[in-house]
N, C-alpha and C positions, 0 to 999 in steps of 0.2 A: 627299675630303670637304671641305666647303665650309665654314669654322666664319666667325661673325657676330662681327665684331669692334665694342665698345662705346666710344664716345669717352670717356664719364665712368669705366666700372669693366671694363675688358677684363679677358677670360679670361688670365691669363699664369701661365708657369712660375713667376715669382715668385711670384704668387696664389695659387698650388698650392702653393706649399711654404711658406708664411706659414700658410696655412691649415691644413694640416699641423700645423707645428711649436705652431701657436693650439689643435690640437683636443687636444694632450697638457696643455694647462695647467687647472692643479684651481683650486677655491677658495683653497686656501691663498696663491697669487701675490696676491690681490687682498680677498681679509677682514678685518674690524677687529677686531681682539681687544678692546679696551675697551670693553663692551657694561657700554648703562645699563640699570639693571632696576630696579623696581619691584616692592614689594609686593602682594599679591592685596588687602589690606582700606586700600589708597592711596585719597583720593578724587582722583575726576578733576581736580581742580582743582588739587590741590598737585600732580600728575604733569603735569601741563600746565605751570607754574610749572617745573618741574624740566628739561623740554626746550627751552622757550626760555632758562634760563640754559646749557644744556650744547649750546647751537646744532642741536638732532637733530629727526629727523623721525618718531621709534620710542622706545618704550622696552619692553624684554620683560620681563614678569611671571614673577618664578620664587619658586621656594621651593627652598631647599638645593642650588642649581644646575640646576637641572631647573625646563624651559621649561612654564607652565602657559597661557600666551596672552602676547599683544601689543598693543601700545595706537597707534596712529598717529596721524598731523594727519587723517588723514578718519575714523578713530574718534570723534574731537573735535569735526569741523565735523556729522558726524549728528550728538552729542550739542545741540550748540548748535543746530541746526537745531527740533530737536522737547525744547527746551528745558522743564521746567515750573518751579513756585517752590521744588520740594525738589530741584532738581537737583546745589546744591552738596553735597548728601553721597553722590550717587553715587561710587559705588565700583569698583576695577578688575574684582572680581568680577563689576560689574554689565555692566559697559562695554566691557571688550576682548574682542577676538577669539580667540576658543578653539573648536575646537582649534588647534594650529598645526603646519604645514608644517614640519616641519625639513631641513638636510642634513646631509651627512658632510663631514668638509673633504677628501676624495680627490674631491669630484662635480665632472666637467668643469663650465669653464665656460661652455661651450656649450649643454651641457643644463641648465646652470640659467638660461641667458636661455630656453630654449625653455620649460621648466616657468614662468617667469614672465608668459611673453606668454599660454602655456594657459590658467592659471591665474589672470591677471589680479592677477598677488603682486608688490610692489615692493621684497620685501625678505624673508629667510630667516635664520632663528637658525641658527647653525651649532655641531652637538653631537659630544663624541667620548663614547661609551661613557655615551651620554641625559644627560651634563651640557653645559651650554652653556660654550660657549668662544669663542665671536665671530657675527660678523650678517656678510652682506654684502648692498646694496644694487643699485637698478637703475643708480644712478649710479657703484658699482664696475664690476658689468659694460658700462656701454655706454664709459666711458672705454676701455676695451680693443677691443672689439668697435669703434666708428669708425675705426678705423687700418686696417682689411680693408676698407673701401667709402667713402675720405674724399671723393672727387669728388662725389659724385652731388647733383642740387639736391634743395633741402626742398621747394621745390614740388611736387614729385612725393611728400611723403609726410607735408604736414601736413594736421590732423587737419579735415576739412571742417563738421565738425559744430559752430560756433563759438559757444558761450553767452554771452548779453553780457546788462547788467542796466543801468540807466541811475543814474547817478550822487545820484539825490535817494532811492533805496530803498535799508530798514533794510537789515542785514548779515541779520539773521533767513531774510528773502526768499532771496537769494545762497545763504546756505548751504542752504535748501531746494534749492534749484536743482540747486547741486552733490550733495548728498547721495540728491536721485531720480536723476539722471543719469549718477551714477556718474561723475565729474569732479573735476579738482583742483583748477578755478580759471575763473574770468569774465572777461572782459575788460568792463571800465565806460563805459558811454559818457556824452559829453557833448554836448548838441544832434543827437545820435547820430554824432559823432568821440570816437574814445579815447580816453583819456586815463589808463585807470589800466588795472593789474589786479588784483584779489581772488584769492589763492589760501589754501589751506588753512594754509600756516605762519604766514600774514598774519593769519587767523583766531584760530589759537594765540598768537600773540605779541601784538598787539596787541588783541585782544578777551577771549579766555579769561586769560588767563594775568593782562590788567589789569582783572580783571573789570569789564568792561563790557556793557552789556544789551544783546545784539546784538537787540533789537526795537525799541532807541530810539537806538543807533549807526549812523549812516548809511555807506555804502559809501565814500563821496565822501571819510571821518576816515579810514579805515581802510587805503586799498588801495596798494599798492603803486605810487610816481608819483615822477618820469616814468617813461612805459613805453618798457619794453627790449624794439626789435622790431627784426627783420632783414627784408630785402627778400625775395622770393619767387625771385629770381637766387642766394640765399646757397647754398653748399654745405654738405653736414653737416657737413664737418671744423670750418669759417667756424664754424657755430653752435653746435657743441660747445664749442668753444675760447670762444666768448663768452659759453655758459652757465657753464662754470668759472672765467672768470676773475669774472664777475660774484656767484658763487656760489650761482647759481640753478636751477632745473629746466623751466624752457620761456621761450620767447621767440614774443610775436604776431611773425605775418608781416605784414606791408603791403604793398599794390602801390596804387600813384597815391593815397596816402592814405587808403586803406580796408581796414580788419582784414581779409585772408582766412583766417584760420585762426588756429592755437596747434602753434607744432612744440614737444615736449616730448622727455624722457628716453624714453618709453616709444614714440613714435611713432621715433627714432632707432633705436634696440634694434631694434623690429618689421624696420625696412626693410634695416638690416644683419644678418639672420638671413634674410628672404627673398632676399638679396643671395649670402651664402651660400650658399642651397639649390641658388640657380642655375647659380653656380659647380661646383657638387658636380654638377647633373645634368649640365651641359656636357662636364665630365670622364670622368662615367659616358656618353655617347655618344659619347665620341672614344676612349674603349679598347674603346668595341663596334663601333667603323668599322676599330681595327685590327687585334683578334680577325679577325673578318671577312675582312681582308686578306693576314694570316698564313695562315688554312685556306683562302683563294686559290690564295696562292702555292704553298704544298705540295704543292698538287695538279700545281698547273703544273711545278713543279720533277720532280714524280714523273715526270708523260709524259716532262717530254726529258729526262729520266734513260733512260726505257727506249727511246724512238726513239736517241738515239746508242748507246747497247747494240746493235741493232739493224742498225745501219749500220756499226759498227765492221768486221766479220768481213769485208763487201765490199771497204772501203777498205782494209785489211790487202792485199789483193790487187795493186789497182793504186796506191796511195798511202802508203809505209810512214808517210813523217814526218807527213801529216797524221794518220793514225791514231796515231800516239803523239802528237800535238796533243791530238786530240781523248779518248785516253785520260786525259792531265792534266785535261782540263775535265770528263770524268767523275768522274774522283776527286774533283776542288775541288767539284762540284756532290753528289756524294755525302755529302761530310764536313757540307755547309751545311745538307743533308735531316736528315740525322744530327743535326745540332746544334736545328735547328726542331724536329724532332719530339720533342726531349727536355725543350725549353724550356716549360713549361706555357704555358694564354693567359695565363692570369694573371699571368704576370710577365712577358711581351710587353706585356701593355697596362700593367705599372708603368713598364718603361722608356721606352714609346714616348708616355705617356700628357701629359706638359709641352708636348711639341713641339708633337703634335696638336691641344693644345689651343690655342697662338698660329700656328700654322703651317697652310692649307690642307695642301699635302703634306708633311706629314711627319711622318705614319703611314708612304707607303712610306720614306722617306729612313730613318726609323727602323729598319724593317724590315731596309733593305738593309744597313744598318750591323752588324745582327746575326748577316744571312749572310753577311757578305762581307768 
């Protein structure tokens, strides 16, 4: 079998048992027990105040430990977006999201990037026995999750769909934008080059939280500047690494000095879980090349088991010593039929299944290793 080998993220035995040893780890490696909460009858305004003094992007709404909804910076930027004059006594009751998604802290965390990318959720309260006991974010899982795919370029997985808003329009405008679009953030133009970006904590901190009128606050006060952008050459490890150190959640890409895109947390996540799947299927077709290969050989092993049977009785005749040659090569081929047909496929293709996957041959190499 002929496997494709990947200059940025190859199939390897390593990969496999990384993989592996990444699909036993639960939430609990990677959650934050310090979870900030909120009362159900909070107005938005003092909970908005509340997460930019405690640096957060969430605050979960409970009553007596038990999760009643969640409040987030794109909770915030629709509210400011469709903003009216009675807006400051909106209330969490009014404004966060409920119901909400919980988990268990035993949930792989693999399945909770998947339930996240489904789901379109950037963040889960995590409950033991329906009280809350910690959150984990998209930026806990993708921290993890990029050390399985760090080569590969962002040009292949930033987000094409690039919202940009020109630098002399209200914030008003912007967060419409973001809030129909389903989006975290703008990038600003000037004379249409970049120069900033608007995202939703940018919203929170310096609009909401300093009440100001995001109808008479222009983007140009507000946004995020200078902008932190990576080339379209960067790798994700590259841009992971200089989203954390910079402590932020996406970076424009540039190429010859024009925005192509917005690689974020969620666009990272996405590509290292498709990155995954295909490691997984590569794997599941190199233990089905050497299933395959195994009930081959078996057969083959069978015939000249019974052709030297066959011919023994002759050679006895006119050949003694060959025929006790050829009796030892019956017994040795016997015990190795013995031993393959005892061995399920299934654990032929766990042993043989690393090699296979960096190695053209060596499904048979594997094989031959087990009878021989």
């Amino acid at each position: 079998m002929e496997t494709m080998m990947r200059k940025d993220n190859p199939t390897t035995p390593q990969m496999g048992r990384l993989l592996s040893r990444f699909r036993q780890l639960t939430i609990s490696s990677v959650m934050s027990s310090g979870v900030v909460t909120a009362e159900i009858d909070e107005t938005v305004l003092s909970v908005a105040k509340k997460m930019v003094t405690k640096g957060i992007s969430c605050v979960v709404v409970a009553e007596d430990e038990r999760v009643r909804g969640i409040f987030t910076e794109r909770d915030l930027v629709r509210w400011i977006a469709y903003a009216t004059d009675d807006s400051g006594h909106v209330t969490m009751s009014q404004q966060m999201s409920s119901p909400v998604e919980t988990i268990a802290l035993s949930a792989p965390i693999l399945d909770v990037a998947e339930m996240m990318e489904a789901k379109g959720i950037k963040r889960f309260p995590v409950v033991a026995h329906d009280k809350l006991i910690g959150i984990v974010t998209q930026t806990d899982i993708t921290r993890g999750l990029v050390l399985l795919s760090p080569l590969r370029s962002i040009s292949k997985i930033i987000s094409g769909d690039l919202a940009t808003v020109d630098a002399s329009q209200a914030v008003a405008k912007a967060a419409r934008i973001m809030s129909d679009r389903h989006i975290s953030s703008v990038v600003i133009l000037r004379n249409g080059f970049p120069v900033g970006i608007l995202t939703e904590e940018d919203v929170t901190k310096r609009v909401v939280a300093a009440e100001r009128d995001p109808v008479k606050t222009l983007v140009v006060q507000v946004m995020s500047s200078p902008l932190h952008w990576v080339a379209t050459t960067c790798s994700i490890l590259s841009a992971n690494q200089k989203m954390s150190a910079l402590g932020i959640r996406r970076l424009v890409v540039m190429d010859k000095g024009q925005a192509r895109g917005v690689v974020s947390q969620t666009d990272i996540m996405r590509s290292v879980r498709a990155e995954l799947e295909r490691v997984d299927a590569d794997r599941m077709a190199a233990g089905s090349a050497i299933t395959e290969s195994v009930q081959q050989i078996r057969g083959e092993v069978v015939e000249l088991n019974a052709l030297l049977r066959s011919r023994l009785s002759e050679l006895e005749r006119y050949d003694p010593d060959g025929a006790a040659d050829i009796t030892g090569r019956i017994d040795h081929i016997a015990d190795a039929l013995e031993r393959l047909q005892a061995l399920p496929d299934s654990e032929v293709r766990q042993q043989s299944v690393d090699q296979a996957s960096a190695h053209p041959g060596a499904a048979a190499d594997s094989i031959s290793r087990i009878v021989g």
